[in-house]
RONURO-791723 format. One line per 10 residues: for each residue y, x, z of N, C-alpha, C. Coordinates in Angstrom, 2 decimals. Atoms other than C-alpha are relative to their C-alpha. Layout:
BEGIN
Y,X,Z,Y,X,Z,Y,X,Z ~ ...
//
This chain:
BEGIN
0.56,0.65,-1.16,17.07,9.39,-149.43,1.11,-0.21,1.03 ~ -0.89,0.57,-0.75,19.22,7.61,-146.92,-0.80,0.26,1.96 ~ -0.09,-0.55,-1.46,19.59,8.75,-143.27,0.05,-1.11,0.78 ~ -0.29,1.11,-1.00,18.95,6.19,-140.70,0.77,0.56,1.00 ~ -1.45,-0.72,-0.73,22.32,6.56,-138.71,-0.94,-0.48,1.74 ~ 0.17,0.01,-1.02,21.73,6.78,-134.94,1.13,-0.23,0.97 ~ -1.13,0.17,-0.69,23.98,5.18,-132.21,0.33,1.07,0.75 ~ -0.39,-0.71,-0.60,25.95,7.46,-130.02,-1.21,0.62,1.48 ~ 0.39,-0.29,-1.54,24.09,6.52,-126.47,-1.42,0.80,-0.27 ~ 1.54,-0.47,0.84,20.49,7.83,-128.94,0.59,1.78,0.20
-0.54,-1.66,0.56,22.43,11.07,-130.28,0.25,0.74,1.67 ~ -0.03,-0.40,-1.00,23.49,11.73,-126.60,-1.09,0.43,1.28 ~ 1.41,-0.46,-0.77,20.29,11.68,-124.99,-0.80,0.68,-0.62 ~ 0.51,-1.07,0.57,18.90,13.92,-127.36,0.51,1.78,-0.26 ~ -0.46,-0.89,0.84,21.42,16.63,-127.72,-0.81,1.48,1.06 ~ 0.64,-1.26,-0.83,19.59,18.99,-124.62,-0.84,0.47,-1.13 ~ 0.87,-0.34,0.58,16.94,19.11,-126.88,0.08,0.55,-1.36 ~ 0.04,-0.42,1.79,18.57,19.53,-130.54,0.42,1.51,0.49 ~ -0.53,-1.41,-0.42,20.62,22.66,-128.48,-0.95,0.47,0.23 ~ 1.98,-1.06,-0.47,16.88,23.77,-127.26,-0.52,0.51,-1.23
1.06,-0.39,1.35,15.52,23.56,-131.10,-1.56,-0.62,0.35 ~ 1.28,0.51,-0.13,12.99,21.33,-130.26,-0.42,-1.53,-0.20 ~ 0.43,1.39,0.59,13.33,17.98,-132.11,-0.43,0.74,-1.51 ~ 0.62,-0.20,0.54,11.68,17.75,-134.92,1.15,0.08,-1.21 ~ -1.32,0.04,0.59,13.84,18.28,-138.38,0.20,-1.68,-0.30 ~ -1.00,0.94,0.09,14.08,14.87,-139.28,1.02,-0.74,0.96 ~ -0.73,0.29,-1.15,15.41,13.70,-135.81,1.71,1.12,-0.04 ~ -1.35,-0.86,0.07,17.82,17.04,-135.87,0.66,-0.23,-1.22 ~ -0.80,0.14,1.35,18.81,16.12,-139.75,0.97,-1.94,0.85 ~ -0.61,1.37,-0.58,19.99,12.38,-138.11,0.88,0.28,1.06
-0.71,-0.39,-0.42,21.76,13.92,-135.62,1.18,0.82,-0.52 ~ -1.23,-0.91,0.70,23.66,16.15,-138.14,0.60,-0.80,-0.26 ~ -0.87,1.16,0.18,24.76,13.10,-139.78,0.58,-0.47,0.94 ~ -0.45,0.78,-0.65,25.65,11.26,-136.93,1.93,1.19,0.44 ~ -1.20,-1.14,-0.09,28.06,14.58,-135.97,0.87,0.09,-0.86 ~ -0.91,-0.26,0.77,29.32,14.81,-139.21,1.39,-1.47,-0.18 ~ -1.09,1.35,-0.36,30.95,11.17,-138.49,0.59,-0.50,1.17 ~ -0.47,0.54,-1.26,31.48,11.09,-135.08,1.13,0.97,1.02 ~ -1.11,-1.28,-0.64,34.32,13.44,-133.28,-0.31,0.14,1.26 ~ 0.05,0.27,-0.72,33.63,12.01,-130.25,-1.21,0.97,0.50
1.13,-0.16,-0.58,30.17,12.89,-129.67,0.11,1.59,-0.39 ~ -0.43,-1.29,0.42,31.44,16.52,-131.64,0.19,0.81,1.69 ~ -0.80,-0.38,-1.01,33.43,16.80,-128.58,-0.84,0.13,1.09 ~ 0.90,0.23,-0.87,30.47,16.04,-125.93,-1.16,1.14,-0.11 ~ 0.66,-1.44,0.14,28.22,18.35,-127.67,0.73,1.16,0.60 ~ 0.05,-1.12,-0.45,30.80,21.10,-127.48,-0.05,0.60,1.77 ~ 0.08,0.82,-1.17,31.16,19.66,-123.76,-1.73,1.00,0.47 ~ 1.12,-0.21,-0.38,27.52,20.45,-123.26,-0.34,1.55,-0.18 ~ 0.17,-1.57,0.63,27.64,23.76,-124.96,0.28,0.78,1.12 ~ -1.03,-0.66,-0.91,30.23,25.07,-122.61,-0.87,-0.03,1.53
0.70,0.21,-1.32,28.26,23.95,-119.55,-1.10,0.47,-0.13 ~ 0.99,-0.29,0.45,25.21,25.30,-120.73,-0.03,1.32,-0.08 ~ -0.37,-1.57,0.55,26.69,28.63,-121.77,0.41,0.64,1.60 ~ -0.40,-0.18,-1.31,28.83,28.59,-118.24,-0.84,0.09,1.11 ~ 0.55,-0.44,-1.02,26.18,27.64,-115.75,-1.47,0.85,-0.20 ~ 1.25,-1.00,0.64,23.32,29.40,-117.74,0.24,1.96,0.58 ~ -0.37,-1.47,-0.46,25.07,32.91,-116.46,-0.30,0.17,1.60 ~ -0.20,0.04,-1.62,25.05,31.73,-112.63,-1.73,0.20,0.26 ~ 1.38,-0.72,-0.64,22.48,33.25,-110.65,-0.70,-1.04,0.62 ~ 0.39,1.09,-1.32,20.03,30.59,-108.90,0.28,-0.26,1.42
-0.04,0.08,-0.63,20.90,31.64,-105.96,1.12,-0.05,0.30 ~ -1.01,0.37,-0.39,24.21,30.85,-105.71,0.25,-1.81,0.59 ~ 0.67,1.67,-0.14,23.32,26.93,-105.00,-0.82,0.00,1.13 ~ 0.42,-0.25,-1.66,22.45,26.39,-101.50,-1.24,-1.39,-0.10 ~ 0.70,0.65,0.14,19.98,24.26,-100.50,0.56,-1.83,-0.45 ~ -0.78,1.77,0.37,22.22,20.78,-100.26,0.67,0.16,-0.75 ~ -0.34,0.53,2.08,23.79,21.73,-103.78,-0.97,-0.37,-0.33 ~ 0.35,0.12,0.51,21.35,21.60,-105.16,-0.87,-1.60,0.60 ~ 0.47,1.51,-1.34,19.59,18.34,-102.96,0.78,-1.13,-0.76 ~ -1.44,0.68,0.66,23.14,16.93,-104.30,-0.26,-0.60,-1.47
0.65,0.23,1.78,22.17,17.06,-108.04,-0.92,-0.71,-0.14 ~ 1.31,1.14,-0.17,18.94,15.73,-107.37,0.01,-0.82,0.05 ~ -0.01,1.01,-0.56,19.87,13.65,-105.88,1.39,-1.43,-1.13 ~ -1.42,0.86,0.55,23.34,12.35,-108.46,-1.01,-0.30,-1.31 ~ 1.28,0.37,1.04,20.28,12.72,-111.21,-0.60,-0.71,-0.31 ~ 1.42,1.17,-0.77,17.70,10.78,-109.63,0.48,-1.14,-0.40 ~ -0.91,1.04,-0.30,20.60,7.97,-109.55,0.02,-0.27,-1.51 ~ -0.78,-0.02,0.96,21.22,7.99,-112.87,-0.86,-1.09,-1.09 ~ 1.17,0.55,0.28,19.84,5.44,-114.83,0.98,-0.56,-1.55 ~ -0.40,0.13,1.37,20.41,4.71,-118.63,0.41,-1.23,-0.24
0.07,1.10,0.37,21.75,1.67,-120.04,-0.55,-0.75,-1.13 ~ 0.88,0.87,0.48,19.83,-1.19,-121.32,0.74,0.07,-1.77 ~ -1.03,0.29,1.29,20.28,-1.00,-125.52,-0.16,-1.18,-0.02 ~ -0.35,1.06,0.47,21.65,-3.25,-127.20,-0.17,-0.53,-1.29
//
């Protein structure tokens, strides 16, 4: 059976969730593939890992009210691009 490959900007907006364990397996098996060919997005995962691992230790309350306001607010902004 053949793996429908998934573009990068797909694999990237999913990876919170493959690191959570909460796509389903065929979605996480399409993502393996896509990893096993892509370095790039290798690199973004471990990218995500690291930040994940790093601010996952920080206490909530180290983030004042306008950090965090800040995020919200760079978040909020953030808006996906149209596929193609």
């Amino acid at each position: 059976m053949t793996i429908e490959p998934l573009p990068c900007v797909d694999v990237v907006e999913l990876l919170t969730d493959y690191l959570e364990g909460a796509l389903d397996p065929a979605t996480s098996a399409r993502i393996d593939a896509h990893l096993a060919q892509c370095p790039p997005c290798v690199t973004y995962l471990e990218q995500l890992r690291t930040t994940v691992n790093d601010l996952g230790s920080l206490p909530a309350q180290t983030l004042s009210d306008s950090a965090i306001a800040e995020l919200e607010a760079a978040f909020g902004d953030f808006h996906r691009p149209p596929a193609s």
